[in-house]
C-alpha positions in Angstrom: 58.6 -25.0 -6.2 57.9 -26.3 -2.8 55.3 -29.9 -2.7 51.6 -28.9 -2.7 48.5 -31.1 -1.5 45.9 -31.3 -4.2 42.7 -32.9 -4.1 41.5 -35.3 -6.7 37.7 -36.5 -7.7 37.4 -39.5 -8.7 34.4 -40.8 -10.7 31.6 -42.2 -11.0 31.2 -44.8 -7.9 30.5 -47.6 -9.7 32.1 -50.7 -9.6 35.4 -50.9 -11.6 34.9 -47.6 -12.5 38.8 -45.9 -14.2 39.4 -42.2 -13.6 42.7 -41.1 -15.6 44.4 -38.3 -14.1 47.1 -36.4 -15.4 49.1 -35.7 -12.0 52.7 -34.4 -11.7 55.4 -37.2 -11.9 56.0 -37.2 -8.4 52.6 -37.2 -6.7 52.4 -39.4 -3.8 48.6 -40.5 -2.8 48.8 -39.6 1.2 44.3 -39.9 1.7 40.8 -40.2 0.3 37.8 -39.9 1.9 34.2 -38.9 0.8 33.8 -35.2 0.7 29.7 -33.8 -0.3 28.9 -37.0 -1.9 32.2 -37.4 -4.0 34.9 -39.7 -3.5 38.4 -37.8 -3.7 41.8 -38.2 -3.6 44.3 -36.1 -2.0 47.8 -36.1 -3.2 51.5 -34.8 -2.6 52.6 -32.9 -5.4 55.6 -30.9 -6.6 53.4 -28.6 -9.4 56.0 -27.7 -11.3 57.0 -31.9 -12.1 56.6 -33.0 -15.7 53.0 -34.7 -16.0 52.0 -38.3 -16.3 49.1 -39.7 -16.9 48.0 -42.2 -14.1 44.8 -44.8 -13.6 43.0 -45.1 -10.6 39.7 -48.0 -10.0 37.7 -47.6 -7.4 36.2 -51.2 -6.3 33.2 -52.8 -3.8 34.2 -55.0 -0.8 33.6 -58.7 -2.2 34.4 -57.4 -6.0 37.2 -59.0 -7.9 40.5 -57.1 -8.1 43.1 -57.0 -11.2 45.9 -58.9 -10.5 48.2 -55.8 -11.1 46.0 -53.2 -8.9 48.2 -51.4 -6.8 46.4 -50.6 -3.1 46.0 -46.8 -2.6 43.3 -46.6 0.1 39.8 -47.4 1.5 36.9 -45.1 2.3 33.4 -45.8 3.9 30.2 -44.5 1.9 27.7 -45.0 4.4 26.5 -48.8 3.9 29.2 -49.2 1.7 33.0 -49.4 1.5 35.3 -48.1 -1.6 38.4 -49.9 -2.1 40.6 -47.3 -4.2 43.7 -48.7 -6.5 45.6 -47.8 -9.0 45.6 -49.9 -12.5 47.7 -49.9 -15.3 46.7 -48.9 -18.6 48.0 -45.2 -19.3 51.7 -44.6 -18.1 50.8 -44.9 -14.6 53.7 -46.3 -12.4 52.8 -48.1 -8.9 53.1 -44.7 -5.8 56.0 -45.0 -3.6 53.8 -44.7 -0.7 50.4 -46.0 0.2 48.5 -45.1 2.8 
C-alpha cells in the first residue's frame, strides 16, 4: 500500500508526560503543531507495516531531558513552548528522520 500521513495526539501537556503509540514500523515523524487545544503529531506511514509500539515525552523549555531522548520536534502553546522526543521504554527505535 502506498505511505499515508496520519495524525497522532499526544497527551496530556504536562511535563514529562509518555504517550505510547502503537504506529507502523516504518513511520517517520515529518510535524507537530497544536491543533484545537491538542498537541499532535503527524507521521509518515506505510499502513499495512507490522506495528511497534513507540514512546514519545513531551517536555517544557528549561525542563531536564533523558539522556537517551531522541529530538522529534518543537511546538509553541501560546506562552509556552513543547519540546517533543521520543524515549525509550516500549520497543520504540530512535526515527530516521527528524524534523
Amino acid at each position: 500500500m502506498p505511505q499515508v500521513m496520519y495524525k497522532y495526539p499526544l497527551t496530556p501537556l504536562n511535563e514529562a508526560s509518555v504517550t505510547v503509540l502503537t504506529l507502523p514500523s516504518c513511520a517517520l515523524p515529518r510535524t507537530a503543531a497544536m491543533q484545537n487545544g491538542q498537541l499532535c503529531l503527524w507521521m509518515q506511514v506505510d499502513p499495512d507495516s507490522a506495528p511497534l509500539e513507540r514512546a514519545f515525552a513531551v517536555f517544557g523549555t528549561g525542563h531536564p531531558l533523558p539522556v537517551d531522548a531522541t529530538y522529534i520536534a518543537t511546538v509553541p502553546d501560546g506562552p509556552f513552548v513543547r519540546h517533543i522526543f521520543e524515549v525509550p521504554g516500549s520497543s520504540s527505535r530512535p526515527p530516521e528522520r527528524t524534523l
